[in-house]
N, CA and C atoms as a LAMMPS dump frame, in Angstrom:
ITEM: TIMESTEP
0
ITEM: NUMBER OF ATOMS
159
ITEM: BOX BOUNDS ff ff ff
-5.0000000000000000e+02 5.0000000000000000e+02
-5.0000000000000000e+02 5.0000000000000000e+02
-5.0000000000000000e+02 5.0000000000000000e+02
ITEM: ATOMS id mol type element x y z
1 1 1 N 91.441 204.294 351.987
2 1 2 C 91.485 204.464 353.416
3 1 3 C 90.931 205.82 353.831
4 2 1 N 91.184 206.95 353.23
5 2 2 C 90.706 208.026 353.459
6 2 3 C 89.391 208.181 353.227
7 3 1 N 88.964 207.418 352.983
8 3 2 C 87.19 207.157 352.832
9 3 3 C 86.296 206.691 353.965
10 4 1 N 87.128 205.348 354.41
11 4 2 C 86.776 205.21 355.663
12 4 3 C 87.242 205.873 356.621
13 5 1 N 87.831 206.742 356.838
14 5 2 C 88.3 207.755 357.578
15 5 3 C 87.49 208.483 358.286
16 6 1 N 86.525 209.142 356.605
17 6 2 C 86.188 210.147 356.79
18 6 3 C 84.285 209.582 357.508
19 7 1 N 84.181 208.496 357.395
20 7 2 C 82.578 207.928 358.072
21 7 3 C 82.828 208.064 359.079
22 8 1 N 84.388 207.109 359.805
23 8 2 C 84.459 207.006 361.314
24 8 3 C 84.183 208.477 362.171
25 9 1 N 84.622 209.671 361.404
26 9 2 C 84.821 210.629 362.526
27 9 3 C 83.614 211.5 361.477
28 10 1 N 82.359 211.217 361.133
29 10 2 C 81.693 212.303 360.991
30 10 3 C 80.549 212.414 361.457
31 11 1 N 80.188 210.842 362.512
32 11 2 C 79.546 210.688 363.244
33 11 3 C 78.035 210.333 362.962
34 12 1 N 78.122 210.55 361.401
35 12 2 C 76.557 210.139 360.752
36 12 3 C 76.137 208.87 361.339
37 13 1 N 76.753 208.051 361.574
38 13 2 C 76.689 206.286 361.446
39 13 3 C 77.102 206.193 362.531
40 14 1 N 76.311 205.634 363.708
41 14 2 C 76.493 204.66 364.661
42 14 3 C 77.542 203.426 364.728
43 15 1 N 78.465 203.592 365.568
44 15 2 C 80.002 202.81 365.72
45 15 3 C 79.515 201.01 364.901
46 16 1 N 78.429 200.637 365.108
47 16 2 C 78.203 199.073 364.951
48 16 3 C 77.926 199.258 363.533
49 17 1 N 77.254 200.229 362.905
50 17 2 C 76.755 200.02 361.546
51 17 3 C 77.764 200.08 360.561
52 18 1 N 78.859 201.397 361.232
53 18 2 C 80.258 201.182 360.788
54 18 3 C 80.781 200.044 359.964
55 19 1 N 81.257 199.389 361.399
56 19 2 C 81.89 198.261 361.146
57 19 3 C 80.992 196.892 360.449
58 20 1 N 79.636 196.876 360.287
59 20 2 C 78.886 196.213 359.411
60 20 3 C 79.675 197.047 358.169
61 21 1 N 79.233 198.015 357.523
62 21 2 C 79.606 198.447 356.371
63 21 3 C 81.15 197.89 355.819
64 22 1 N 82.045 198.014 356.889
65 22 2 C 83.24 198.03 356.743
66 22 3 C 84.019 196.448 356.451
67 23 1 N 83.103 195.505 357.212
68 23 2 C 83.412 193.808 356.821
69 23 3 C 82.801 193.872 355.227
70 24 1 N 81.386 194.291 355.252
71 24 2 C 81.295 194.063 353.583
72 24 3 C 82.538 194.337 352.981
73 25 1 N 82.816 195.417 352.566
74 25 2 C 83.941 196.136 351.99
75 25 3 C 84.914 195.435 352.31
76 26 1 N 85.556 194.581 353.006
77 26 2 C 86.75 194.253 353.671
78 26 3 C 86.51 192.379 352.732
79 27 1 N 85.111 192.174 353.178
80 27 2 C 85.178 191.296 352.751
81 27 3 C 84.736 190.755 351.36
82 28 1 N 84.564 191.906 350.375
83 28 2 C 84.162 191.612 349.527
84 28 3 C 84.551 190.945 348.056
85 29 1 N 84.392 190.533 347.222
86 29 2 C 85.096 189.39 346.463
87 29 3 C 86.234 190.311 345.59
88 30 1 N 86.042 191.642 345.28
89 30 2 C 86.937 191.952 344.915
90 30 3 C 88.25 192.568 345.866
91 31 1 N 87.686 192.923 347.194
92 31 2 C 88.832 193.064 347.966
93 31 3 C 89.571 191.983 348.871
94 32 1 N 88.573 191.336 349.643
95 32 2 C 89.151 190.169 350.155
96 32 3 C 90.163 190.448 351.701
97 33 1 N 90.538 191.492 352.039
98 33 2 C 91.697 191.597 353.072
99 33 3 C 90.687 190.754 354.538
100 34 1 N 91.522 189.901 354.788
101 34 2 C 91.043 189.261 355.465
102 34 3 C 91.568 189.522 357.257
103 35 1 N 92.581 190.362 357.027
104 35 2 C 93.148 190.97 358.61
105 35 3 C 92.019 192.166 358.499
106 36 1 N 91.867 193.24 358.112
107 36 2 C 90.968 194.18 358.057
108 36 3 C 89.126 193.441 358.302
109 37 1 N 89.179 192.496 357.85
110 37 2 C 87.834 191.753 357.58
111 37 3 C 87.876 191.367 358.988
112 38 1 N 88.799 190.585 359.83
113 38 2 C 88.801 190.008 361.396
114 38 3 C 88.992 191.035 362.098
115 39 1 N 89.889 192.337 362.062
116 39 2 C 89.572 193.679 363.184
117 39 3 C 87.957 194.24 363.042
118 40 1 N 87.358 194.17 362.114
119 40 2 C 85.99 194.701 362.051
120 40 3 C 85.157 194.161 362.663
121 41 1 N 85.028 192.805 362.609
122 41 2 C 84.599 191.619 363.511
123 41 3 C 84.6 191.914 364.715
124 42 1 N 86.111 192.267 365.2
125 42 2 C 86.226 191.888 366.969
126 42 3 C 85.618 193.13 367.049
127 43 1 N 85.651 194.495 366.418
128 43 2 C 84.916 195.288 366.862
129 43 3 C 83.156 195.663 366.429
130 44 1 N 82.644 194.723 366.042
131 44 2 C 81.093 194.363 365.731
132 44 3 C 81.191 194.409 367.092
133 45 1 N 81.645 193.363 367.13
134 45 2 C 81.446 192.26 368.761
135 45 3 C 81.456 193.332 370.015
136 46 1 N 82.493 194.256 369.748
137 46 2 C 82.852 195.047 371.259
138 46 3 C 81.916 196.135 371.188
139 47 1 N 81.347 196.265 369.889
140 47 2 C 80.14 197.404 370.375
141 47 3 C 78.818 196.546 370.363
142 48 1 N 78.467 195.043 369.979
143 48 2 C 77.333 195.089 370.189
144 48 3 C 77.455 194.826 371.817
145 49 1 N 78.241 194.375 372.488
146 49 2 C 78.99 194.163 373.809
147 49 3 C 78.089 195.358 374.761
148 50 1 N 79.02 196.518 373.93
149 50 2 C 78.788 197.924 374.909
150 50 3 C 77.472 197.987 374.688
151 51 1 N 76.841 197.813 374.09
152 51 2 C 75.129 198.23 373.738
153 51 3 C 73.938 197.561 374.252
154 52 1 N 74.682 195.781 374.481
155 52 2 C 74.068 195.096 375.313
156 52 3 C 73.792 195.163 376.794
157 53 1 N 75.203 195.864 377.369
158 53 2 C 75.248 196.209 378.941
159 53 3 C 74.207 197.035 379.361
C-alpha cells in the first residue's frame, strides 16, 4: 500500500493512468482483490468523465 501511496501524491502520473496501473495490479492473477479492482474502475470512469467535459 505504501507504494501506491507514494505514485498518487507525487504527481508524476496523471490521475487516469493511475488508476489504469492500479486495476492491473488489483487485478492481476496473483493478486486478484476484486473490491480494490471495482474502486479503480469507478474512478477510471470519474476521471475519464472530468476530462471529457
Amino acid at each position: 500500500m505504501a507504494t501506491g501511496a507514494g505514485i498518487h501524491g507525487s504527481g508524476v502520473l496523471p490521475p487516469k493512468e493511475i488508476e489504469l496501473l492500479s486495476i492491473a495490479f488489483d487485478a492481476s492473477y496473483t493478486h486478484m482483490h476484486a473490491p480494490d479492482t471495482r474502486r479503480h474502475i469507478e474512478e477510471l470512469a470519474r476521471h475519464s468523465v472530468q476530462n471529457a467535459a
